[in-house]
C-alpha positions in Angstrom: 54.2 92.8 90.8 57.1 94.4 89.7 60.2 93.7 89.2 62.2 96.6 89.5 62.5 98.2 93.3 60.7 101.1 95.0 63.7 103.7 95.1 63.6 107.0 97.1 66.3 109.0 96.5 67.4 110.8 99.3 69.7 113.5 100.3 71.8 113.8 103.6 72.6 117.3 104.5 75.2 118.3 107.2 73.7 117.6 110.0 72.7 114.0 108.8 68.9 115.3 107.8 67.2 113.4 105.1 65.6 114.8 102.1 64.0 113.6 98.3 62.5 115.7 96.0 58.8 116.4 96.3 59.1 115.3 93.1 60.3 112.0 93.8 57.6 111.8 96.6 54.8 112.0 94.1 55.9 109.6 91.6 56.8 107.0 94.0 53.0 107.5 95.3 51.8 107.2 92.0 53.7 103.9 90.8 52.9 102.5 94.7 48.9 103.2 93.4 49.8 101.2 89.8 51.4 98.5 92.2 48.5 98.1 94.3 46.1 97.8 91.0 48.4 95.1 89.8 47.9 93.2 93.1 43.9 93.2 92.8 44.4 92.5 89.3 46.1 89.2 90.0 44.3 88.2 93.3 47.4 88.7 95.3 45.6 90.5 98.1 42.7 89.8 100.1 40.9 93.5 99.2 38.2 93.7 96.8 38.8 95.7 93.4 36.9 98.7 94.8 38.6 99.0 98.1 42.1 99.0 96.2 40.8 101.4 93.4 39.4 103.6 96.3 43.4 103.0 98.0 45.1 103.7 94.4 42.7 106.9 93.9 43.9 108.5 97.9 47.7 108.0 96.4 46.9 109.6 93.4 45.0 112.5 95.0 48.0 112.7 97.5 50.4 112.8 94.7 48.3 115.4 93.0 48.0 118.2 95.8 52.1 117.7 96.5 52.3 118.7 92.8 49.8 121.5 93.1 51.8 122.6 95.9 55.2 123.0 94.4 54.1 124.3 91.3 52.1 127.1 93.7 55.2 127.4 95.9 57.7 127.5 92.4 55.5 130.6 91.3 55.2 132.2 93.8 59.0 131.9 94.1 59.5 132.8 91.0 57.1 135.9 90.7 59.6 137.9 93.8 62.4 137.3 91.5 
């Protein structure tokens, strides 16, 4: 396990609204999935290899469409400039 904590930057607006970076989102997805690998790796959890590789892959596919998204949503920003 690691050492360092699981951070999520966030961002209170006016109204007391939170908000983090969908950027932000997706990493802390992806290092959640490379947590969860380290666990099966050491025996600290009671899930086989295969159910946390199948559990890492879901984050990592998760983290992948919110990029897809926001690079979709930044160009088609970008292209009505």
């Amino acid at each position: 396990m690691s050492e360092t904590p699981l951070i999520l930057p966030l961002i209170q607006d006016g109204t007391g609204q939170l908000f983090t970076s969908a950027h932000e989102v997706s990493a802390l997805l992806r290092r959640l999935g490379t947590e969860w690998s380290g666990w099966s790796d050491t025996g600290a959890t009671q899930l086989d290899a295969l159910t946390v590789e199948v559990l890492v892959q879901a984050l990592a596919g998760l983290a992948d469409q919110i990029d897809v998204q926001c690079i979709d949503r930044r160009t088609l920003t970008e292209g009505t400039e």
